[in-house]
Z-matrix of the N, CA and C atoms (Angstrom, degrees):
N
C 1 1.452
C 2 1.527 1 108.20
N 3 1.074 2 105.98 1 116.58
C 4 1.797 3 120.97 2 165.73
C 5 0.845 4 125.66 3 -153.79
N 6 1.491 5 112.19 4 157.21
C 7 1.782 6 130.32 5 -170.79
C 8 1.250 7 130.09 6 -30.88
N 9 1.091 8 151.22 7 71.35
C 10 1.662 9 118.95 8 -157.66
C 11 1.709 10 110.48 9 -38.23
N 12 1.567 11 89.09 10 159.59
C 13 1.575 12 97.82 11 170.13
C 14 1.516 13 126.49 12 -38.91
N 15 0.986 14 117.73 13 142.62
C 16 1.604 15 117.10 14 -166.09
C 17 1.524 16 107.18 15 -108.04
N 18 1.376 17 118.67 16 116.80
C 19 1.969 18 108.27 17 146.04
C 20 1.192 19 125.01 18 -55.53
N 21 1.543 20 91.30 19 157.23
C 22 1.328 21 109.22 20 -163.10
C 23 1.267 22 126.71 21 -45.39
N 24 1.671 23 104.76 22 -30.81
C 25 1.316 24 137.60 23 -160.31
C 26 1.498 25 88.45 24 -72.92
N 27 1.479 26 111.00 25 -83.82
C 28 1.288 27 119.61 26 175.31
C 29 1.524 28 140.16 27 -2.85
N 30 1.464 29 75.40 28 -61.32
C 31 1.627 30 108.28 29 165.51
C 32 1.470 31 112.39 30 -53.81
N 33 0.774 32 121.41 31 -57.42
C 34 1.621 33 144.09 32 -172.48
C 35 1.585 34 102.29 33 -61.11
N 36 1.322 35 123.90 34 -45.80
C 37 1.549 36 123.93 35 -170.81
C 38 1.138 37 100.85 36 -73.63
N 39 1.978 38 112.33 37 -48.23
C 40 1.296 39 111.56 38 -177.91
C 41 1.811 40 131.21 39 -47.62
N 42 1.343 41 103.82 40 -55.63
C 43 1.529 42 111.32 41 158.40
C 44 1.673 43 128.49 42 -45.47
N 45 1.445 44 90.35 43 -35.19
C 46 2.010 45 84.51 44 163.89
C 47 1.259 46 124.17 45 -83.65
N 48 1.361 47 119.71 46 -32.32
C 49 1.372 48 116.59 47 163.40
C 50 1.071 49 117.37 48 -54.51
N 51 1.497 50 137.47 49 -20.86
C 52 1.381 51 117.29 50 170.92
C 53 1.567 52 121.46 51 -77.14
N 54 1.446 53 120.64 52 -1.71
C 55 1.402 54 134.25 53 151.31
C 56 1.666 55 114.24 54 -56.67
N 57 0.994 56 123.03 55 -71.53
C 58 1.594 57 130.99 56 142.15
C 59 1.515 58 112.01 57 41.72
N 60 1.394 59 108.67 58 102.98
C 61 1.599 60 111.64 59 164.43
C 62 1.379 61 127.63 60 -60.17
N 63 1.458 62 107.12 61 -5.18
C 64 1.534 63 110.80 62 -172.07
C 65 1.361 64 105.66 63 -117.60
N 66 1.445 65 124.19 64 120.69
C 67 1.247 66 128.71 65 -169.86
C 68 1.413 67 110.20 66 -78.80
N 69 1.737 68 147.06 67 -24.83
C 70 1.319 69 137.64 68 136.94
C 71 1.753 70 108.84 69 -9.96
N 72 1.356 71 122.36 70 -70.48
C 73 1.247 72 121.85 71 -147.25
C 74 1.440 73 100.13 72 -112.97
N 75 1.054 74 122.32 73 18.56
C 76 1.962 75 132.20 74 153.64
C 77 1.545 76 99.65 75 -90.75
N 78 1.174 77 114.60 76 -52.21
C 79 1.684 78 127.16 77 -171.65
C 80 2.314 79 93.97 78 -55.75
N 81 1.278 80 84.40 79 -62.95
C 82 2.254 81 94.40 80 -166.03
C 83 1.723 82 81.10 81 -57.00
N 84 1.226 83 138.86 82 -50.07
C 85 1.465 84 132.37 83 -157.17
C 86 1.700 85 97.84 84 -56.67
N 87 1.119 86 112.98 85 -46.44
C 88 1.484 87 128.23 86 -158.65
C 89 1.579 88 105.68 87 -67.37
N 90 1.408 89 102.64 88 -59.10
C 91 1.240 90 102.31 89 157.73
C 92 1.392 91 151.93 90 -38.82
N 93 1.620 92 96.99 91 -65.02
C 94 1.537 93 108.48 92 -178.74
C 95 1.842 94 99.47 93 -66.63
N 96 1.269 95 142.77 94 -1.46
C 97 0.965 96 158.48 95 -145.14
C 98 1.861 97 116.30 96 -105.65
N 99 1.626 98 80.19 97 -55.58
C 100 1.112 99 107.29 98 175.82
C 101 1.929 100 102.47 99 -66.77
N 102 1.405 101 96.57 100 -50.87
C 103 1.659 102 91.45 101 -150.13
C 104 1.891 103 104.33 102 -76.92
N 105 1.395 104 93.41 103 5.17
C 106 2.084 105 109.26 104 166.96
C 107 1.178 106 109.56 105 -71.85
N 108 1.325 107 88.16 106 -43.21
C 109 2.225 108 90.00 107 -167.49
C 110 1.445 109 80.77 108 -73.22
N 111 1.570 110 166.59 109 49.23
C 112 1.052 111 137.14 110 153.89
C 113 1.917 112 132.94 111 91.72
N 114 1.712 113 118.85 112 -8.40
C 115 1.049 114 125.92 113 -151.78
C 116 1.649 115 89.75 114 -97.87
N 117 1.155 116 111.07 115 158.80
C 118 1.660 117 129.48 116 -178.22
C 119 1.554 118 98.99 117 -92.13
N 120 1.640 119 110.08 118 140.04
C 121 1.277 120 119.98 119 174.53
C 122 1.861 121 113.56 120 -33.91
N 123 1.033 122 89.58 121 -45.38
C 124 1.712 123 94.96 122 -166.85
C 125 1.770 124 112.93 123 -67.44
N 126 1.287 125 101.40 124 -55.98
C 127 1.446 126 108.36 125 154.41
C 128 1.390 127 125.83 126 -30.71
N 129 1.519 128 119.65 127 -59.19
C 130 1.197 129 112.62 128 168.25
C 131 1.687 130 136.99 129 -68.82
N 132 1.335 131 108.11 130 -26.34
C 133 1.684 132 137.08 131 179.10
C 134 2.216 133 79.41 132 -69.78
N 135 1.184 134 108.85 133 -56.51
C 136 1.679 135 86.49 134 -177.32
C 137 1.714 136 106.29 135 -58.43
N 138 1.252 137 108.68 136 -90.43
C 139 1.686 138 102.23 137 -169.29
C 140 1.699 139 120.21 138 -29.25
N 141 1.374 140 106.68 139 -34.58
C 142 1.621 141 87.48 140 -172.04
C 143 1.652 142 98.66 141 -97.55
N 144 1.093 143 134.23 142 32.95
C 145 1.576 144 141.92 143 -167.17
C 146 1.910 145 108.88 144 21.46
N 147 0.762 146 84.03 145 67.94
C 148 1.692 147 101.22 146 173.60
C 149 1.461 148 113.70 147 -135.56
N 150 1.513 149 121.60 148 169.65
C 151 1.616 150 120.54 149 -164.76
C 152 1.708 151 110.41 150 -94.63
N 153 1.087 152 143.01 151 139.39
C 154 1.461 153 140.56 152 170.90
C 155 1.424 154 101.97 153 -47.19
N 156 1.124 155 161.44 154 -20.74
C 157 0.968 156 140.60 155 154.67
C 158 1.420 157 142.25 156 -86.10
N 159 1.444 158 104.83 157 15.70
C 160 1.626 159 115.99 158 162.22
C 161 1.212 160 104.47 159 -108.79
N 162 1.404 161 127.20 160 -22.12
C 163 1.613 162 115.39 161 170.77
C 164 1.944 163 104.30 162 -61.57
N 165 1.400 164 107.58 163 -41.97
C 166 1.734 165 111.46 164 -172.97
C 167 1.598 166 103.05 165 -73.66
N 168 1.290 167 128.23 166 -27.64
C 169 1.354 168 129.66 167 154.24
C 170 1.523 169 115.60 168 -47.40
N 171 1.405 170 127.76 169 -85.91
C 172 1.275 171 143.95 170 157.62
C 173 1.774 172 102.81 171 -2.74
N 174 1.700 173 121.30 172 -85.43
C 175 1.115 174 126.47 173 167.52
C 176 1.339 175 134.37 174 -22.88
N 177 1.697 176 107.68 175 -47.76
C 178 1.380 177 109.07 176 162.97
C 179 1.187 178 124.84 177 -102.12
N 180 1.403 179 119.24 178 18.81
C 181 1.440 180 119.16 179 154.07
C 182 1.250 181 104.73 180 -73.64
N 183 1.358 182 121.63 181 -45.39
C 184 1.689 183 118.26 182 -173.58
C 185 1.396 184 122.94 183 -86.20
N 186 1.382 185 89.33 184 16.90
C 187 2.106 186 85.36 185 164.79
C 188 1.198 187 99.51 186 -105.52
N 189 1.473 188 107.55 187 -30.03
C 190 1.759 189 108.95 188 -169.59
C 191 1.308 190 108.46 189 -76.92
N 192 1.408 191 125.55 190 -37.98
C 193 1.816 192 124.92 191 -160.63
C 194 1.557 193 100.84 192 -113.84
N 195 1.237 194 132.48 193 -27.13
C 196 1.225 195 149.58 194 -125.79
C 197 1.346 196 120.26 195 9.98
N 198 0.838 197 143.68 196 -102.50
C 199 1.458 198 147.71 197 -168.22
C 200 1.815 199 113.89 198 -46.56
N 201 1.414 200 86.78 199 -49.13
C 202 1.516 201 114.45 200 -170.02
C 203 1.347 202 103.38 201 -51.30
N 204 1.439 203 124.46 202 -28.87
C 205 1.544 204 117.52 203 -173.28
C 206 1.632 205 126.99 204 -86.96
N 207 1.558 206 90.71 205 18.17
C 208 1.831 207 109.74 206 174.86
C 209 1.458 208 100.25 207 -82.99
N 210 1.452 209 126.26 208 -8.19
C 211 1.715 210 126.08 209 160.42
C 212 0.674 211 106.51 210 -97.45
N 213 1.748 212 103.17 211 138.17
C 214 2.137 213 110.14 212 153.93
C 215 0.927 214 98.46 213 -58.71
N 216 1.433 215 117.57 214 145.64
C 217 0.928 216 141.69 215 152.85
C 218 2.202 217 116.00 216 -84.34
N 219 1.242 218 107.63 217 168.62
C 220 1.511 219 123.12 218 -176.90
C 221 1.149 220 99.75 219 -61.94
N 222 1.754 221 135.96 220 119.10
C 223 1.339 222 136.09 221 174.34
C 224 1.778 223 114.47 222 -93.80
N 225 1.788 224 93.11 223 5.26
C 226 1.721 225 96.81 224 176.22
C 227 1.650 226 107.01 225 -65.34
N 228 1.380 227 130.17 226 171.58
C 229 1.305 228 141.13 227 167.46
C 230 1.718 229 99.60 228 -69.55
N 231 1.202 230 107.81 229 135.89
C 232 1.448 231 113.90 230 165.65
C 233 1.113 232 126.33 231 -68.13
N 234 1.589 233 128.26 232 -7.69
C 235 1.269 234 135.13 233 162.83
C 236 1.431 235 97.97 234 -164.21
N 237 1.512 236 105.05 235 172.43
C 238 1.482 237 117.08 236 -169.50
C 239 1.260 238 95.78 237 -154.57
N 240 1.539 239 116.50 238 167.48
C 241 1.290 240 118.09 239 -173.81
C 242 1.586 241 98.87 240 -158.66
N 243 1.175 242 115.48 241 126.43
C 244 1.430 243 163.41 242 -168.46
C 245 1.563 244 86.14 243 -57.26
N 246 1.343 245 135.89 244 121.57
C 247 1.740 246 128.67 245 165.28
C 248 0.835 247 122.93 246 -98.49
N 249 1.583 248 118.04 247 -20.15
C 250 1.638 249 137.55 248 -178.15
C 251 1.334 250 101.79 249 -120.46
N 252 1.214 251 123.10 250 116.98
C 253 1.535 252 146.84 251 -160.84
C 254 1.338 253 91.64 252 -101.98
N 255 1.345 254 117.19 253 176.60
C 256 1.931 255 124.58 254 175.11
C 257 0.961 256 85.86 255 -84.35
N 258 1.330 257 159.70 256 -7.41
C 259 1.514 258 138.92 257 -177.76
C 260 2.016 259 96.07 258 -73.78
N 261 1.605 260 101.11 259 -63.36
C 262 1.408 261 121.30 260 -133.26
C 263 1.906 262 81.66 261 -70.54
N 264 1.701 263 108.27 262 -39.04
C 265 1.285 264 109.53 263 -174.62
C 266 1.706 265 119.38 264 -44.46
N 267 1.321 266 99.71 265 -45.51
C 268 1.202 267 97.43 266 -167.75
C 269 2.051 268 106.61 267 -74.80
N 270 0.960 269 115.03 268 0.95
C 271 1.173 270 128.86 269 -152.44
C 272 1.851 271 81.31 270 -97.84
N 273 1.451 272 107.61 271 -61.51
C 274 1.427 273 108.80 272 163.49
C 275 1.289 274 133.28 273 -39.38
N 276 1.281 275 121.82 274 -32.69
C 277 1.295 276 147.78 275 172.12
C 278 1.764 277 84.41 276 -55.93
N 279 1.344 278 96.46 277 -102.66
C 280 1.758 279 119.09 278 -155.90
C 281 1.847 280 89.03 279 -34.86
N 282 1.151 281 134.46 280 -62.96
C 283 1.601 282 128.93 281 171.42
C 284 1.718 283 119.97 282 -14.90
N 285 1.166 284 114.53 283 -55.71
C 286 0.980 285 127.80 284 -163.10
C 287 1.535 286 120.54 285 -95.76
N 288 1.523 287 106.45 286 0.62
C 289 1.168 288 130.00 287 158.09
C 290 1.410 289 107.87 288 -85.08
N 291 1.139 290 128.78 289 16.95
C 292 1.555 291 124.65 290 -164.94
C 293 1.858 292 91.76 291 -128.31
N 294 1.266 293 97.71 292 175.10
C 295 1.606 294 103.79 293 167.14
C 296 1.356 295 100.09 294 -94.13
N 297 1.339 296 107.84 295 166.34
C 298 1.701 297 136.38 296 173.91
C 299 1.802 298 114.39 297 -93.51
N 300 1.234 299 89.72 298 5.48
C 301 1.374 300 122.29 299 174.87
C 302 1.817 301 101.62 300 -70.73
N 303 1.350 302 106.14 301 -87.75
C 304 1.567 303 140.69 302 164.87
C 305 1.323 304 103.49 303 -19.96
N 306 1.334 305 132.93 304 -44.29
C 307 1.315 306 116.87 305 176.41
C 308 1.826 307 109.10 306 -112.26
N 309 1.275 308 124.83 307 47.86
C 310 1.076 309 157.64 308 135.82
C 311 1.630 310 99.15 309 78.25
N 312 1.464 311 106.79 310 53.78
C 313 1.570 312 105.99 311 -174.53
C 314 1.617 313 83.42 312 -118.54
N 315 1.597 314 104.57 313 158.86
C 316 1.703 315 121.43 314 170.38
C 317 1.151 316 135.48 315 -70.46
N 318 1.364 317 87.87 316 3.19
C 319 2.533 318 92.63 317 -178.37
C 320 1.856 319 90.37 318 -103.80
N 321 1.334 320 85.20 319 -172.42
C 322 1.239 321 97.77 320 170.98
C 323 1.519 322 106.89 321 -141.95
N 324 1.440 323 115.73 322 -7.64
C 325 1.347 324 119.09 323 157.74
C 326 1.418 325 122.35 324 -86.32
N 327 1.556 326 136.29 325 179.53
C 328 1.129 327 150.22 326 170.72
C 329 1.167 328 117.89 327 -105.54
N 330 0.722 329 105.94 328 122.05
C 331 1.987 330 129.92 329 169.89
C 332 1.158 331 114.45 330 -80.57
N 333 1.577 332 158.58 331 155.64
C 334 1.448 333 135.44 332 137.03
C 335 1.399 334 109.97 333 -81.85
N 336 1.308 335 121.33 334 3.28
C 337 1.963 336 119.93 335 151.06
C 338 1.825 337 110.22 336 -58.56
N 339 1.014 338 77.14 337 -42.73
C 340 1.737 339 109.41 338 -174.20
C 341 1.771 340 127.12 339 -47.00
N 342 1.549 341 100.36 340 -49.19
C 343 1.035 342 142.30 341 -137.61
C 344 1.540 343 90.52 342 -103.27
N 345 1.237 344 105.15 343 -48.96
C 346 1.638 345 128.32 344 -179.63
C 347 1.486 346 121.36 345 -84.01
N 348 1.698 347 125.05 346 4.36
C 349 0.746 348 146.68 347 -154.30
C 350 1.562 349 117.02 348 -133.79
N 351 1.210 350 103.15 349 -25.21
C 352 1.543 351 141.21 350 -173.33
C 353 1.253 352 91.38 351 -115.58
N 354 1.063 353 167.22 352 -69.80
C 355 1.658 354 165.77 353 -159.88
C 356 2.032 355 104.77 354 -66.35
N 357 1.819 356 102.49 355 -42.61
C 358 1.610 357 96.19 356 179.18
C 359 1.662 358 87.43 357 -73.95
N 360 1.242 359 136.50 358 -50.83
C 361 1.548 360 124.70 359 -158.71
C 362 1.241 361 103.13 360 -51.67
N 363 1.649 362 136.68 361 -44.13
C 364 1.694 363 126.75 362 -141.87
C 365 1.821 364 84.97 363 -121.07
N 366 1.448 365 112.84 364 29.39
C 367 1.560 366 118.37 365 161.32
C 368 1.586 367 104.59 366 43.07
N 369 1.730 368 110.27 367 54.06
C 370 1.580 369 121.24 368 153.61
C 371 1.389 370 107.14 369 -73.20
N 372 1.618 371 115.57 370 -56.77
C 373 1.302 372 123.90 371 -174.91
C 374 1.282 373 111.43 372 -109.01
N 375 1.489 374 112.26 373 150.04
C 376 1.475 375 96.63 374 -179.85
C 377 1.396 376 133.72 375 -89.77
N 378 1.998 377 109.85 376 20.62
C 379 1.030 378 113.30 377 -171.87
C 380 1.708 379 102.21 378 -169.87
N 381 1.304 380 125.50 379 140.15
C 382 1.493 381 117.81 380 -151.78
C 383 1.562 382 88.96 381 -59.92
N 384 1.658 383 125.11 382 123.88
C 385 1.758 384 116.59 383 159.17
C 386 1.369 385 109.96 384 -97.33
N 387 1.523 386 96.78 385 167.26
C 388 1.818 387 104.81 386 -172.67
C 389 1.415 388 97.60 387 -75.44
N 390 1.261 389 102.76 388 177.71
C 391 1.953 390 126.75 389 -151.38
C 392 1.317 391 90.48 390 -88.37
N 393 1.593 392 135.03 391 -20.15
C 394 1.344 393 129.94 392 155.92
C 395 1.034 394 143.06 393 -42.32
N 396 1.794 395 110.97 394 -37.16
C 397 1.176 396 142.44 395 -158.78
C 398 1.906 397 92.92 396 -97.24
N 399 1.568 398 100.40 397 -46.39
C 400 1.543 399 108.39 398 164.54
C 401 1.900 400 121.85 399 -43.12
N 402 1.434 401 88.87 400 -60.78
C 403 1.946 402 95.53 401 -177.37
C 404 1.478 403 100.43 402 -77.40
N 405 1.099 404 131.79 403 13.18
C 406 1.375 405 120.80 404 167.28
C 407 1.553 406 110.88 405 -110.64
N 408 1.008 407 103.96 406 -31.12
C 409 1.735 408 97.88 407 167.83
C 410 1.388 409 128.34 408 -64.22
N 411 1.505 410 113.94 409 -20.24
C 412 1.736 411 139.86 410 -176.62
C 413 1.406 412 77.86 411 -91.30
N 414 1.455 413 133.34 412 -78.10
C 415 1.383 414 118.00 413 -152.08
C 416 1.816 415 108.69 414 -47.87
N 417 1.472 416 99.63 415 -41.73
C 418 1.643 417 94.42 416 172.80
C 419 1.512 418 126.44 417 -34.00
N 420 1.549 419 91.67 418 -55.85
C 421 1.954 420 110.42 419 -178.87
C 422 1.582 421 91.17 420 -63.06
N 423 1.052 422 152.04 421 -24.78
C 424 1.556 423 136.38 422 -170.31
C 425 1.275 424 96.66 423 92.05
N 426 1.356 425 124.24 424 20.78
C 427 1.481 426 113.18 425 -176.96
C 428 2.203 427 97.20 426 -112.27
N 429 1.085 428 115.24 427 151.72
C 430 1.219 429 143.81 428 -152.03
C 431 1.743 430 89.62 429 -121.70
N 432 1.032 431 107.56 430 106.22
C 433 1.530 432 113.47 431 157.44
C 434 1.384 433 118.75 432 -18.29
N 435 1.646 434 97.13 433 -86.19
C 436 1.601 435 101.99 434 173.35
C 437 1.649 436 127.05 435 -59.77
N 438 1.293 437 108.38 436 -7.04
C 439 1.562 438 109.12 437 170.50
C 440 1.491 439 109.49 438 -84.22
N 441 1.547 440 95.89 439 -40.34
C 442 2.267 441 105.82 440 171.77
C 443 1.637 442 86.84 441 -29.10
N 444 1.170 443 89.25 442 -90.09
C 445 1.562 444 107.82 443 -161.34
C 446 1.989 445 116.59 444 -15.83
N 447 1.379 446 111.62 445 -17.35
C 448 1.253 447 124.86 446 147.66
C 449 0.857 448 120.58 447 -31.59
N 450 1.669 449 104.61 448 -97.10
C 451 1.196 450 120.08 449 -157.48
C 452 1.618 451 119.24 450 -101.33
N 453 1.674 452 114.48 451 38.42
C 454 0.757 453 126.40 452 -160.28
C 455 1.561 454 96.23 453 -120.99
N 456 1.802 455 127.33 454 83.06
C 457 1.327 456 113.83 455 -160.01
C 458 1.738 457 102.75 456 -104.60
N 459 1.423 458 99.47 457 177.43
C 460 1.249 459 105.69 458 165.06
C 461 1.545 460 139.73 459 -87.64
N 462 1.001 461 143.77 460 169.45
C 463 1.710 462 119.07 461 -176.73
C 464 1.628 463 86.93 462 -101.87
N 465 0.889 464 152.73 463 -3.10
C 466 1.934 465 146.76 464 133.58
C 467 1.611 466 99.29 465 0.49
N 468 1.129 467 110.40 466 115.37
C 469 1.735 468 107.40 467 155.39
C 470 1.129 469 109.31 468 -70.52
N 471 1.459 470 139.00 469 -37.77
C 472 1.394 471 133.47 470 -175.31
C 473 1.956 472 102.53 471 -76.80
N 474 0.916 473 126.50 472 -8.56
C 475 1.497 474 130.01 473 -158.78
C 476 1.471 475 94.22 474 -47.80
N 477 1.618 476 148.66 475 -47.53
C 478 1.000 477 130.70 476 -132.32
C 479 1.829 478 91.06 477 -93.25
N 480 1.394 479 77.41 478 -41.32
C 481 1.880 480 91.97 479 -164.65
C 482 1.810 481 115.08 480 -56.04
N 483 1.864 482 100.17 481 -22.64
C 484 1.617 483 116.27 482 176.26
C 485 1.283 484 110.88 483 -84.10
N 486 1.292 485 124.67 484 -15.73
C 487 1.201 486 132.81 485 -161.92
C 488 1.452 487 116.80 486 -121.87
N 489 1.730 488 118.37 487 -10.22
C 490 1.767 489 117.04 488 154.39
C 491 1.482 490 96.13 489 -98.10
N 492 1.447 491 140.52 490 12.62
C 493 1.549 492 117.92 491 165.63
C 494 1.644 493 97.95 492 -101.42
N 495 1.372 494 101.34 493 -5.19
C 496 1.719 495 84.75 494 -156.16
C 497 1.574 496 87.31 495 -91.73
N 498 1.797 497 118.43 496 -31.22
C 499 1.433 498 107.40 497 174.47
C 500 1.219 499 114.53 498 -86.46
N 501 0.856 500 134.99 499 -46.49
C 502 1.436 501 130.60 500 162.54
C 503 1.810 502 117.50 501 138.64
């Protein structure tokens, strides 16, 4: 795998970018550079201590974008998708008003490991999500993790009385 032949022009941008304050596009210059004069991905991933598969990355960025791929590009997801809908949220809500008891786990507090664990079991989500995906569905409701933890009681008759000695 190598570069196609390069214009002159090309050529020419490429060599200044390796002047370049931005080490992304000193690193792709070096490369795509390298793999002109003739050298095999692997060859080059040794001398410039980098992996064979960002030199074969690099390469086919520049058939596909050409020039254009001397910028990083955005490493965010190009779209995302919401798992907890206002339906399922509020559904989260009323859950978490419950004990951790009720759905036959050993605390009696909530976790957002927890929380997320209990939501794949009673088919909120369709697949266990991280505790991120958890504090963002509360942040949706305007609810604050550490404020949950409020109003998030136990069915304990003693709960209040265990819980102003234990905070103080």
């Amino acid at each position: 795998m190598y570069v196609r032949s390069l214009s002159a022009d090309e050529q020419q941008q490429l060599k200044a970018g390796l002047r370049s304050s931005d080490a992304f596009t000193v690193r792709r210059c070096q490369l795509l550079l390298a793999s002109a004069r003739g050298q095999r991905p692997a060859q080059i991933a040794r001398n410039l201590g980098c992996a064979t598969q960002r030199v074969r990355n690099a390469i086919r960025a520049f058939h596909t974008q050409g020039l254009a791929c001397l910028q990083a590009q955005s490493r965010r997801p190009k779209r995302t998708r919401v798992i907890l809908d206002a339906q399922k949220r509020e559904q989260l809500q009323a859950l978490l008003h419950e004990s951790p008891r009720t759905f036959g786990k050993p605390r009696s507090i909530w976790t957002l490991g927890l929380v997320a664990e209990v939501c794949c079991e009673r088919g909120l989500t369709p697949y266990r999500v991280s505790i991120e995906n958890i504090r963002q569905a509360l942040k949706r409701l305007g609810v604050n993790w550490r404020r949950a933890k409020r109003w998030i009681t136990s069915p304990d008759p003693q709960y209040m009385r265990k819980k102003s000695a234990a905070t103080g």
